[in-house]
C-alpha positions as CSV (number, residue, x, y, z in Angstrom):
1,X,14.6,0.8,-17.5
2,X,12.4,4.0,-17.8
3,X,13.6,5.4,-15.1
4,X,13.6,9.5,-15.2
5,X,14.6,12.3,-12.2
6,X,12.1,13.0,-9.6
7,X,12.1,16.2,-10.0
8,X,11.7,15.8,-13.7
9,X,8.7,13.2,-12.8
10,X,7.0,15.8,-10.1
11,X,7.7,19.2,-12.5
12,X,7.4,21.0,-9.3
13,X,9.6,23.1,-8.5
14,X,11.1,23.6,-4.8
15,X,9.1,27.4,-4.5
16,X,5.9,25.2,-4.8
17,X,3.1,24.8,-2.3
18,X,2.2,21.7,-1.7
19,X,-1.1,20.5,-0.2
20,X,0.5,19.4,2.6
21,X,3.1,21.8,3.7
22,X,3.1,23.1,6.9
23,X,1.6,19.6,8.5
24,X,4.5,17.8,11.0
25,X,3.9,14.0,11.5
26,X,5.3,12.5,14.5
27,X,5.5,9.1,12.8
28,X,6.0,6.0,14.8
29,X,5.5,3.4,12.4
30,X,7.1,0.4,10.8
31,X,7.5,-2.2,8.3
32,X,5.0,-1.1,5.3
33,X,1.5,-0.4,6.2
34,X,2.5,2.7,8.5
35,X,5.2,4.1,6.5
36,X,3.2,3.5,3.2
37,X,0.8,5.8,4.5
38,X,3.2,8.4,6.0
39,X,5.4,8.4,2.5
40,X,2.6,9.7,1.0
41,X,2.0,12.5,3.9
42,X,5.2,13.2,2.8
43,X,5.2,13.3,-0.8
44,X,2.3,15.7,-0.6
45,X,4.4,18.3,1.5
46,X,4.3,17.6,5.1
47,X,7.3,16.9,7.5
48,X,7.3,14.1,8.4
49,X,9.6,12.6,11.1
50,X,10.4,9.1,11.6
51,X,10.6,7.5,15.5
52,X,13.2,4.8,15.1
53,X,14.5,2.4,17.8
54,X,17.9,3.2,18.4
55,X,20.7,1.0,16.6
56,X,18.1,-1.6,15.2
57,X,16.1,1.0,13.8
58,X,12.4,0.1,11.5
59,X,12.2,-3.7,11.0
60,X,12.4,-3.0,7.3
61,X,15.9,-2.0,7.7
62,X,16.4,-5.5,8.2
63,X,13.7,-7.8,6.6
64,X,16.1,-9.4,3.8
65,X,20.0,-9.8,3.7
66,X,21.3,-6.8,1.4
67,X,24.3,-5.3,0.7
68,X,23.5,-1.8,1.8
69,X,22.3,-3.6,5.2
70,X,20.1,-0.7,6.9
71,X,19.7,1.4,3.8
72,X,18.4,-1.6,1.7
73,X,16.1,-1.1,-1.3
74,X,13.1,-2.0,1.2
75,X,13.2,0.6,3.4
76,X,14.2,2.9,1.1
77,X,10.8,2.3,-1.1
78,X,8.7,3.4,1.6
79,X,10.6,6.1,3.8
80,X,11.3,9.0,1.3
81,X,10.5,12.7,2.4
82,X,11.0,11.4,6.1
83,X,13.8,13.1,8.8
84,X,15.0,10.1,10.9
85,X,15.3,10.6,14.3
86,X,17.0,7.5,16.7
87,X,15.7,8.0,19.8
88,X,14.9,5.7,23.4
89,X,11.5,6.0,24.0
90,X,11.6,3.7,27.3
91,X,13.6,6.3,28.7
92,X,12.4,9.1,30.4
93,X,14.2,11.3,28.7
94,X,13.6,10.1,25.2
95,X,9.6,10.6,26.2
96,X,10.4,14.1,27.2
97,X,11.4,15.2,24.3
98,X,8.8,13.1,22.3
99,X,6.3,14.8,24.1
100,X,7.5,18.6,23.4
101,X,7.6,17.7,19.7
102,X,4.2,16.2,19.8
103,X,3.3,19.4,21.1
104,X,3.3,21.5,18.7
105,X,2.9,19.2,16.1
106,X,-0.6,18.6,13.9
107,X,-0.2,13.9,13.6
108,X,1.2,11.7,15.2
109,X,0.6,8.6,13.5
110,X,1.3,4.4,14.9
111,X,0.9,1.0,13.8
112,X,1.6,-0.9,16.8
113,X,-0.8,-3.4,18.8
114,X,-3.4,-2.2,20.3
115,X,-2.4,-0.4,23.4
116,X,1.3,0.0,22.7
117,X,1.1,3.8,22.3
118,X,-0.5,3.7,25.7
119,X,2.1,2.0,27.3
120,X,4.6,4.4,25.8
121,X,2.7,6.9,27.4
122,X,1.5,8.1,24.2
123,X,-1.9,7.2,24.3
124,X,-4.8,9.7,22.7
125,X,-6.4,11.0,25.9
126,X,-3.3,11.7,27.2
127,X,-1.6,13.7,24.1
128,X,-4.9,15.1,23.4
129,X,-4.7,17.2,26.7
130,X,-1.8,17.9,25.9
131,X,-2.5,19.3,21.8
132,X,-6.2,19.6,21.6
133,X,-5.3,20.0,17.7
134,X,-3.4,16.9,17.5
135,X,-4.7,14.0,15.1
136,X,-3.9,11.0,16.3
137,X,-3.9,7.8,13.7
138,X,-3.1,4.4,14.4
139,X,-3.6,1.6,12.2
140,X,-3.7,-2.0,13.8
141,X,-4.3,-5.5,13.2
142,X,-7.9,-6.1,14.2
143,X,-8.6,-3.0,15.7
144,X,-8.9,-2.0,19.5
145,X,-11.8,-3.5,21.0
146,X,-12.9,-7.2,21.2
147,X,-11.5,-10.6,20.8
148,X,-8.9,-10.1,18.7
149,X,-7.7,-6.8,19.3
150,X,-4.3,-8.3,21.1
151,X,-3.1,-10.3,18.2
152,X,-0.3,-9.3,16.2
153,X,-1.6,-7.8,13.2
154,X,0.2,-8.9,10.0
155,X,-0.6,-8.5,6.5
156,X,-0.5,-13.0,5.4
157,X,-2.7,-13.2,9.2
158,X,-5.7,-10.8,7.9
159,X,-5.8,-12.4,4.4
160,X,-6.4,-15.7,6.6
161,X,-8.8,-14.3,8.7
162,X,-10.5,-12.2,6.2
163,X,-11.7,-14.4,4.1
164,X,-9.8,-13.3,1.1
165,X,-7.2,-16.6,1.2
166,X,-10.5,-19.2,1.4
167,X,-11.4,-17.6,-2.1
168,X,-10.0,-19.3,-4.9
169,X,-11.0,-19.6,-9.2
170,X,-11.3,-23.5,-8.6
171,X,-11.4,-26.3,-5.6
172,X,-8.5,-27.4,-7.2
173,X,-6.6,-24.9,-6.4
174,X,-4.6,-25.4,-2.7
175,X,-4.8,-22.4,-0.4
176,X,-2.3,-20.0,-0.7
177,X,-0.8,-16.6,0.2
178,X,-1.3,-13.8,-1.9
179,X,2.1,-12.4,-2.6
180,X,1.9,-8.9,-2.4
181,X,1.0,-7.2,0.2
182,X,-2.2,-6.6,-0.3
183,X,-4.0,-6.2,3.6
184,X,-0.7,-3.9,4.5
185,X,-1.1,-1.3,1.4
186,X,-4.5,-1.1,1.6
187,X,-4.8,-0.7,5.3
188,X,-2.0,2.0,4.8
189,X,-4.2,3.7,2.3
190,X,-7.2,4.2,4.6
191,X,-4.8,5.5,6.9
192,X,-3.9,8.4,4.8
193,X,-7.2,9.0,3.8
194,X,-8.2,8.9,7.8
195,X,-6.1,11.8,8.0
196,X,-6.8,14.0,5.7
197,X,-10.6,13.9,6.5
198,X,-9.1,14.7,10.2
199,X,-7.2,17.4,8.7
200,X,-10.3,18.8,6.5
201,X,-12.3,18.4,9.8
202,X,-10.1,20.5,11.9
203,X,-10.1,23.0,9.5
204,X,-13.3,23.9,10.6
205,X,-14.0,22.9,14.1
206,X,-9.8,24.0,15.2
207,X,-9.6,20.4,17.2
208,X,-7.7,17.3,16.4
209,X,-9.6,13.5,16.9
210,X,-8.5,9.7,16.8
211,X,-8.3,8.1,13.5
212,X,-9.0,4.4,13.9
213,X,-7.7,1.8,10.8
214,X,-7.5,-1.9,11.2
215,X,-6.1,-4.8,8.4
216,X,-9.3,-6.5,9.5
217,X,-11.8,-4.0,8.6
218,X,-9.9,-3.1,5.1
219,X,-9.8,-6.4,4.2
220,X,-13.7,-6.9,5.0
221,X,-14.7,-3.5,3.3
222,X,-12.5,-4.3,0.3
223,X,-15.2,-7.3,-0.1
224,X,-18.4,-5.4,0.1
225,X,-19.9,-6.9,-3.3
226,X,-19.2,-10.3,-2.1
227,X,-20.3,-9.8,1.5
228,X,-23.6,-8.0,0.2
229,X,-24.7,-10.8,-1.3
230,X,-23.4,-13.3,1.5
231,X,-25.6,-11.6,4.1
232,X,-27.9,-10.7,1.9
233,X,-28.9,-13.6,-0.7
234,X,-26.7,-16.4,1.5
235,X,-23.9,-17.4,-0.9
236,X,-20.8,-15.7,-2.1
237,X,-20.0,-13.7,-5.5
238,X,-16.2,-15.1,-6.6
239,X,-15.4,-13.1,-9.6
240,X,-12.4,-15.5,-10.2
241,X,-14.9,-18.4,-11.0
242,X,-16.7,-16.4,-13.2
243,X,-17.7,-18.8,-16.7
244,X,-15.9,-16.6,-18.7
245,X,-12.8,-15.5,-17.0
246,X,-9.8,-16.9,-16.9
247,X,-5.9,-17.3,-17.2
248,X,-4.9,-19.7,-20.1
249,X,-1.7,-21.0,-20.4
250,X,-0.1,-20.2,-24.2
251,X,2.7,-21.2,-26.5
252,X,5.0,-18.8,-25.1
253,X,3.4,-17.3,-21.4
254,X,-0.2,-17.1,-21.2
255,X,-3.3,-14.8,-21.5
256,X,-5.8,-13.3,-18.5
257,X,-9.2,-13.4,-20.4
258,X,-12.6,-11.5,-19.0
259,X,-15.9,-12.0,-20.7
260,X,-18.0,-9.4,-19.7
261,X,-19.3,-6.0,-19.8
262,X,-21.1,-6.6,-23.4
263,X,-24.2,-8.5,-24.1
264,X,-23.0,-11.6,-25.8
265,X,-19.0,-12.0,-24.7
266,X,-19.3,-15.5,-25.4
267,X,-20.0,-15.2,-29.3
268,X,-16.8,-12.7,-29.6
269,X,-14.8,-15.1,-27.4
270,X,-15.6,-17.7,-30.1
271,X,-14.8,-15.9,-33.0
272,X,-11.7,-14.3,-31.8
273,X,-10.3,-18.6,-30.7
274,X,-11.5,-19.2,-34.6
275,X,-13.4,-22.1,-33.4
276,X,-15.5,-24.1,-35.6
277,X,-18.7,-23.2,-33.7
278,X,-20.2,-20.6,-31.8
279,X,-20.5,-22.2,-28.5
280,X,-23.4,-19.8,-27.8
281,X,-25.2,-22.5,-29.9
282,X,-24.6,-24.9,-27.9
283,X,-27.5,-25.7,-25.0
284,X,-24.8,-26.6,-22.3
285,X,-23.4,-22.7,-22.5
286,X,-27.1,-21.2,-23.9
287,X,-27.1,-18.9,-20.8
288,X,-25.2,-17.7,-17.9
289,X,-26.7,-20.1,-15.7
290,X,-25.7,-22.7,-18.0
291,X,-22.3,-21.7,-18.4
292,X,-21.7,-21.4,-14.4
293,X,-22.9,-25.0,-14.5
294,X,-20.8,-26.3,-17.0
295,X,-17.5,-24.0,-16.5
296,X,-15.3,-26.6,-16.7
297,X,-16.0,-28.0,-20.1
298,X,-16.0,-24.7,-21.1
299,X,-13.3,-23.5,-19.8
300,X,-11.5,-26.7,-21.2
301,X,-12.0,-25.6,-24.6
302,X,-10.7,-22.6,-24.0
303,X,-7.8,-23.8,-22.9
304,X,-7.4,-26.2,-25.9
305,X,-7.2,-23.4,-28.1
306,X,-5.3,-21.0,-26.2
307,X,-2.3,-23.5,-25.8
308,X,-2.1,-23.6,-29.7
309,X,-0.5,-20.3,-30.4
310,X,1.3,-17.1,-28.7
311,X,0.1,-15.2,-25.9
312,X,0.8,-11.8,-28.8
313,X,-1.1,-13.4,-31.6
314,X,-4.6,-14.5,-29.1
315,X,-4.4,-11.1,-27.8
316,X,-4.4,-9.6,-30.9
317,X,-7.4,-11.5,-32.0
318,X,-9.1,-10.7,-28.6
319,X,-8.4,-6.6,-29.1
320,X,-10.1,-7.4,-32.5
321,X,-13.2,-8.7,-31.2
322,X,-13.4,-6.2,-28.0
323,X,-13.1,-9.1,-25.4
324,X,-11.0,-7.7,-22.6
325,X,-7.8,-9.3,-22.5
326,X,-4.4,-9.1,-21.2
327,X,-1.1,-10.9,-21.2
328,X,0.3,-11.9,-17.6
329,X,3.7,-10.3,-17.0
330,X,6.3,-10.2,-14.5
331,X,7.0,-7.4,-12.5
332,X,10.4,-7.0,-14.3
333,X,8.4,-6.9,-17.7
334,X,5.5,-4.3,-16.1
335,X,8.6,-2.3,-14.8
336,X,10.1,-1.5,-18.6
337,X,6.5,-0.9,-20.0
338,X,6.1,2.2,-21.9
339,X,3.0,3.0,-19.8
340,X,5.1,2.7,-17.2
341,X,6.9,5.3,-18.1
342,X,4.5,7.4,-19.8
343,X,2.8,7.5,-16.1
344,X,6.3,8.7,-14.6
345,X,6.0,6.1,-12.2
346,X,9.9,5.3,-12.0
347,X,11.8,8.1,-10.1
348,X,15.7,7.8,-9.6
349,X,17.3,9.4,-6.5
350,X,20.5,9.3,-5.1
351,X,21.0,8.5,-1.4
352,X,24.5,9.3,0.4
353,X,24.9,4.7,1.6
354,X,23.3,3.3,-1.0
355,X,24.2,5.8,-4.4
356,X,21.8,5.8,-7.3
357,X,18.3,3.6,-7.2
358,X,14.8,4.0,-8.8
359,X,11.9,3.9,-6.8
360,X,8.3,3.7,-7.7
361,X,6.6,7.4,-7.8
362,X,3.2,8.4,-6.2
363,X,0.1,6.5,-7.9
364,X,-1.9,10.0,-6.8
365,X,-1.4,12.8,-10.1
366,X,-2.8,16.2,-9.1
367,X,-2.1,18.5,-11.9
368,X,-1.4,21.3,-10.1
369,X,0.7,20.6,-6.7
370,X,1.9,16.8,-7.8
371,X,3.8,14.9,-5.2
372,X,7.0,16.1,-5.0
373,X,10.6,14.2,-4.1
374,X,12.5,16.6,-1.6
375,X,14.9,14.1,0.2
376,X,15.3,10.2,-0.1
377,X,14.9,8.0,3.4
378,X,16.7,9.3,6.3
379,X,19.9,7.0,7.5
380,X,19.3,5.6,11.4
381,X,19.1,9.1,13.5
382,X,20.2,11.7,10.6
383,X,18.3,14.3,11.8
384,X,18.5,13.9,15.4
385,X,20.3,17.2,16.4
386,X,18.4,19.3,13.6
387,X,15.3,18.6,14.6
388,X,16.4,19.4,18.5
389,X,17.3,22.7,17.4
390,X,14.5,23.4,15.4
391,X,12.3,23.1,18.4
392,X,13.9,25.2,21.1
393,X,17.0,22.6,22.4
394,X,20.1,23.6,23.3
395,X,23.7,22.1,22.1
396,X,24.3,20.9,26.0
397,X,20.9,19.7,26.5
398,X,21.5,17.5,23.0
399,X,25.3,16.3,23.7
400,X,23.9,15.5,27.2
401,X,21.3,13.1,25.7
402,X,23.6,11.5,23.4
403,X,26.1,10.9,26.5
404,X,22.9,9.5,28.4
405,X,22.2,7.2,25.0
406,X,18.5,8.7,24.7
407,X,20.0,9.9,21.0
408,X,21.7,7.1,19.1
């Protein structure tokens, strides 16, 4: 494994300012699309401190059976450069202090349903009187208004309701779910983005605003080629049926083919398969038209010829002809890649439960003030009583709220 030190794979050193430094995020959120976006808050400088429910903690603590139960490799991907605080926010109490942290603080950031925050008495009218400069961001399921707003929003739902799932390379293929999580990270993203255009904006007007995100609207702007030419031409672009691309099974694993992006892919793709004819010859596949039209037996020959070999020696004669190629890999095999490491994007901490582990690093490179590793994910409450003291409590007033249960 190419795994190297974060602070080798940031070279920034701890006197650096980062881009974010001097923010504080009030973070409430859980499983991966909040905390994906709050990570990277935090890689990037600010403070970020991380609501938890006491003694359950973020669902992530506890989505899959692992030895280092609560610090599992999960959580511990997403909730770096965090302070963990464990506090009861049905209590009166716990929303006290909540509230005098908020105060002062620049984001407070949620992925609940729709109208959770408000029943929390967190809600954006009601923090904004009481931090004009506050930036409130919440990402949800399918937004807050309209029909769907009080579904659970959940990264396998959107893909169904999206539109993405219905899109497959062939008929043939069943419906499935796409196994990453693709609504989640990409919800998360335009998250973060939400808030640093908040940030930018309050540079120059001094006030905070709501920052809206849904899965649902990511999902449908992620498509905007494809629903262009839905709404506007009344049938829908699927790049995976283009005649030309493809995955191909080979001797040994298989090879991700895409014809394109040169005037006659076609031609190359026979040479580089050594066939006996240029299929471009052929009146059948004469034309693009043609070859959408008869994909199938084209895609059959293909096939035919890529099963006779290795995926290393068709890739090879692909490079050679400049068709756009690749092999398909696991993870594990992407994971030891030399570009893997020549990106730094393998970081190895240690945390004080769980002991050594590599994590994946930033996908953001500034040159300049990089992303920075300055603690690994907070155990459940760590930082209750440091954080209490930084803003203005007393030791009585905290070892009263742990013997009251509001800390935990």
């Amino acid at each position: 494994m190419h795994g190297v030190d974060a602070e080798i794979a940031t070279g920034v050193g701890a006197s650096t300012v980062l881009p974010l430094d001097g923010v504080t995020v009030i973070d409430f959120t859980q499983v991966f699309m909040g905390p994906s976006c709050t990570q990277l808050l935090g890689d990037f400088g600010a403070d970020v401190i991380k609501v938890e429910r006491p003694g359950r903690g973020d669902t992530s603590r506890g989505s899959l059976p692992d030895r280092d139960g609560a610090d599992n490799p999960i959580f511990l991907s997403i909730n770096r450069n965090k302070r963990g605080m464990s506090i009861d926010t049905k209590s009166d109490d716990g929303r006290r202090v909540l509230r005098e942290l908020i105060a002062t603080a620049d984001v407070v950031v949620s992925n609940f349903r729709a109208g959770v925050m408000e029943r929390m008495g967190f809600g954006y009218d009601e923090l904004r009187e009481l931090n004009p400069r506050l930036i409130w961001a919440s990402g949800t399921g399918f937004g807050t208004t309209g029909p769907y707003s009080a579904l659970g929003g959940q990264d396998v739902i959107n893909q169904a309701y999206s539109g993405v799932m219905w899109r497959r390379s062939s008929d043939d293929d069943p419906l499935s779910v796409y196994p990453t999580t693709l609504c989640d990270y990409t919800t998360g993203m335009h998250l973060f983005q939400g808030i640093l255009l908040a940030l930018r904006s309050r540079e120059t007007t001094g006030e905070g605003q709501k920052v809206e995100v849904s899965m649902y609207d990511s999902m449908l702007h992620m498509q905007m080629q494809e629903a262009s030419m839905q709404l506007n031409r009344g049938f829908e672009v699927n790049w995976g049926r283009m005649p030309l691309t493809g995955v191909f099974p080979t001797t040994d694993s298989a090879v991700c083919l895409v014809g394109g992006f040169s005037p006659d892919p076609l031609l190359h793709i026979s040479a580089a398969l050594e066939l006996d004819e240029d299929l471009t010859r052929r009146p059948e596949f004469a034309s693009h038209e043609k070859q959408v039209e008869n994909r199938a037996v084209l895609q059959g020959i293909f096939a035919e010829r890529f099963a006779t070999n290795s995926t290393a020696h068709w890739t090879a004669r692909l490079e050679s002809e400049g068709v756009l190629n690749a092999p398909v890999r696991t993870l594990a095999e992407t994971l030891e890649d030399e570009q893997t490491a020549a990106n730094q994007m393998i970081l190895q901490a240690q945390h004080p439960t769980a002991g050594s582990f590599r994590m994946l690093n930033a996908p953001i490179h500034l040159s300049r003030t990089p992303a920075t590793v300055r603690r690994v994910a907070p155990r459940l409450g760590e930082h209750n009583d440091e954080i209490l003291k930084e803003n203005g409590f007393g030791d009585d007033e905290i070892r009263r709220l742990h013997e009251l249960g509001v800390l935990r």
